[in-house]
N, C-alpha and C positions, 0 to 999 in steps of 0.2 A: 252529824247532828242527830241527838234520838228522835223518836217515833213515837206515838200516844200507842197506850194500852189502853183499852177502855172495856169498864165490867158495868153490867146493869142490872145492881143488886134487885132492882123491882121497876115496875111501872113508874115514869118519871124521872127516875134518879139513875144518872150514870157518876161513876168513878173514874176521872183520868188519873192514870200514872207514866211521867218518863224516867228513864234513868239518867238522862243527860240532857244537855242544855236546847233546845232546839233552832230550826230555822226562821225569819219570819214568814206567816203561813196565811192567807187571806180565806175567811170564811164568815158564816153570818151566827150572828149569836140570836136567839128566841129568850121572850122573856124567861127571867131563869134568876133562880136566886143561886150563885157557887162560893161555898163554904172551901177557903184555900189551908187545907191541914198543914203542909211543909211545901219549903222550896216560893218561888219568887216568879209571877208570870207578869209578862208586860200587853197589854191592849193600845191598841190605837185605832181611832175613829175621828176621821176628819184631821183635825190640825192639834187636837188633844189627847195627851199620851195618858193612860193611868196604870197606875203599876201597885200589885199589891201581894203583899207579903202572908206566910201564913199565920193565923190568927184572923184573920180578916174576911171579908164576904163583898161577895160585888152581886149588885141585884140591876138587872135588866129590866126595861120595860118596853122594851118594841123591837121589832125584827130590824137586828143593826147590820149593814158592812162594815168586819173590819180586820184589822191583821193584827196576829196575838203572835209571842213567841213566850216560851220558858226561860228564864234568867238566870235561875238556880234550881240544879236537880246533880245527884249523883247517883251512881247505881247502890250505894249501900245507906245513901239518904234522899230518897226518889222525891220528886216533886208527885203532889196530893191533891187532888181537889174532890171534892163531894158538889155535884151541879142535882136539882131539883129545879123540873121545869115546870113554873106557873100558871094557870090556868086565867086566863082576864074574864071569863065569863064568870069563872069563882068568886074571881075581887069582885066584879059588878053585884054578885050576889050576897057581898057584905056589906057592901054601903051602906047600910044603919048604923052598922056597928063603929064604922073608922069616920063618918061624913066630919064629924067636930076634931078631928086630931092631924096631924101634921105640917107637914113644913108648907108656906107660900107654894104653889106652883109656878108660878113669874122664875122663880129661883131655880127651881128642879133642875135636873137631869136625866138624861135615857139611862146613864151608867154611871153609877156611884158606888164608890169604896170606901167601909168603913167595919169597925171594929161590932160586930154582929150583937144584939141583945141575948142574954142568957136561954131566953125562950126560944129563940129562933135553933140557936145550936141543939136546945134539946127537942126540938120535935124535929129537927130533921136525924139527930141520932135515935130516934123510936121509930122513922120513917125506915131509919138502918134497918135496925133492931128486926122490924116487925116484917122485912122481905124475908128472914130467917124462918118465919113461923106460918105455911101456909095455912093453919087454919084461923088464925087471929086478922092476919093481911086481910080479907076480903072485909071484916066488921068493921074494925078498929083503925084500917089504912085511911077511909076517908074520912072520920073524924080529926084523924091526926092533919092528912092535907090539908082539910078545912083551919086546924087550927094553925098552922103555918101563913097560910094566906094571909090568916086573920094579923098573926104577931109581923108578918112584913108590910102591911100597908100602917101599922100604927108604927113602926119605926121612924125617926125623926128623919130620915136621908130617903125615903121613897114618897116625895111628892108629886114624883113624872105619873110613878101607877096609881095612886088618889085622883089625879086627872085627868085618868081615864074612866073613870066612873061617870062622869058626866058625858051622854052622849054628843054633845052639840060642842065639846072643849075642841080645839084646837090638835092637841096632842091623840085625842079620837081620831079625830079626823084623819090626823097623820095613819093610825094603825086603820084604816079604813084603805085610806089609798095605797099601803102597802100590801093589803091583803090581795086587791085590788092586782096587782103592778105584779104579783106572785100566781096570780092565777092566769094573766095575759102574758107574761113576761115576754114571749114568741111573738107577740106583738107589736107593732107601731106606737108608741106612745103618745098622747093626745092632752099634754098636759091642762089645756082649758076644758076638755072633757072629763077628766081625771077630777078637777079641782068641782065641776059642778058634781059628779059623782059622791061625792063627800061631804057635799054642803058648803065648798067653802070658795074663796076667789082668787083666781090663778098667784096673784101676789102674794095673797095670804098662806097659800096653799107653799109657795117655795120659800117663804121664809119661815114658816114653822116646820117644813119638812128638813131641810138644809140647818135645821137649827137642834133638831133631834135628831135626825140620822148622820149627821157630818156630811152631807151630798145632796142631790139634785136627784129628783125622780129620774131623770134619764141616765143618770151615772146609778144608780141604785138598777134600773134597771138591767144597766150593762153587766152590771156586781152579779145579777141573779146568772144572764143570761151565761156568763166565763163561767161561774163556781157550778150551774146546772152541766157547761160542756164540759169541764173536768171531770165530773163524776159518770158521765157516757164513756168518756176515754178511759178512765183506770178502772170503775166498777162492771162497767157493763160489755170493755173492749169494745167500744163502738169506732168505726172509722172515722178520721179528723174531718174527712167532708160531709160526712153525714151526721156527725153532732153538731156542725155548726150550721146546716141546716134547719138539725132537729131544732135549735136554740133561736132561731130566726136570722140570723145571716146569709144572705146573699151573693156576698164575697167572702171567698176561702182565704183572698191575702188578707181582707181587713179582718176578719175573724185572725189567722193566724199573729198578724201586728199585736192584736188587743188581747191576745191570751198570752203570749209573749210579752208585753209590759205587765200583764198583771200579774203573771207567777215565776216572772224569771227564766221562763222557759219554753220552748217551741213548742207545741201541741203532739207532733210528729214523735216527738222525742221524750217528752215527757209518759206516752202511752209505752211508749217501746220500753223506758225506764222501769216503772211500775209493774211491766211483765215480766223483764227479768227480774226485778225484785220478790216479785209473788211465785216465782217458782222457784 
């Protein structure tokens, strides 16, 4: 199965490329608008699969679990994607400009695929453009983000991020308790603590969270705690007992159980893998 290449033409924007089809791979997406050049990638979160082709842009609005694979890629026709990662503090700082425009929120989504406005494509090819030219990048970079921000909250398929402009929404609330849940992750989780943290009430709180992230703060948390141990074992070569400590685990079997259902593979083994692959 291939492997991601990834280049990062400037601040914010990475470039994936594979040359062949891959495995599926569980990670978390941030919001992100990704422009799909060529080739065919599949996402799933929760019980909803979306799949989309090149031509097309999928735009996130909250820190999601979920597992993506490649569908279509060759080595002499590679799968493409162009990803630019959003700023919510940006979009809060547009609110004047988008408050009258878009879809229902009742309706929205965390992640929506759809055929991108002409505007959207060309400021994110000046966003290209402009990593070429360091002395233009520093003036001209943030007027162009700015203006991207602006062209994806007036698109008709980004109502999740229009309601998050409202502090006291729901879908706030949700990126609040995430933020949250990402900063304690090593912690015990206290969902009717969690839910007053955020303004909102324990039932309120799980069914607007399970309804935009696909899961349950405590499986969201689990999401953090495995994708956090992975990354001790393969980047850091850190020992399986001692990331699953570092990650807040107790037990080494139930740590190794729960990394073992989540990536297909034993902890022990998976680190050993990685090493001979990196040398």
């Amino acid at each position: 199965m291939g492997s991601m290449q990834l280049a990062e033409p400037g601040p914010g924007l990475q470039i994936h490329r594979y040359g062949s089809p891959s495995a599926m791979e569980a990670t978390l997406y941030t919001p992100s608008i990704c422009l799909l050049l060529q080739g065919c990638k599949e996402v799933v979160l929760g019980d909803q699969t979306f799949a989309y082709r090149a031509g097309e842009c999928m735009v996130v609005s909250h820190t999601l679990p979920v597992t993506t694979r490649v569908i279509e890629a060759k080595e002499d026709s590679p799968f493409l994607a162009l990803v630019a990662f959003l700023n919510v503090e940006s979009l809060r700082g547009l609110q004047a400009e988008i408050a009258a425009t878009g879809a229902d929120p009742i309706e929205a989504q965390s992640i929506e695929v759809s055929r991108p406005a002409p505007a959207i494509v060309n400021s994110l090819a000046r966003l290209v453009e402009l990593s070429r030219s360091p002395a233009e990048a520093p003036i001209l970079g943030p007027l162009v983000w700015k203006e991207l921000h602006f062209h994806v909250l007036r698109a008709p398929n980004t109502g999740m991020l229009r309601a998050l402009l409202s502090e006291d929404s729901p879908p706030s609330g949700v990126t609040r308790a995430i933020e949250m849940l990402r900063e304690n992750f090593a912690e015990p989780v206290n969902v009717s603590h969690l839910a007053k943290h955020v303004g909102m009430s324990s039932s309120s709180l799980h069914a607007h969270f399970r309804s935009i992230t696909g899961t349950t703060p405590l499986q969201f948390q689990k999401n953090l705690r495995l994708l956090e141990a992975r990354r001790l074992l393969i980047e850091e070569r850190c020992a399986v007992k001692a990331a699953a400590i570092r990650v807040g685990y107790e037990s080494l079997s139930q740590f190794s159980r729960a990394y073992s259902r989540k990536f297909g593979i034993a902890p022990s083994i998976d680190r050993t893998e990685h090493s001979i692959t990196s040398n």
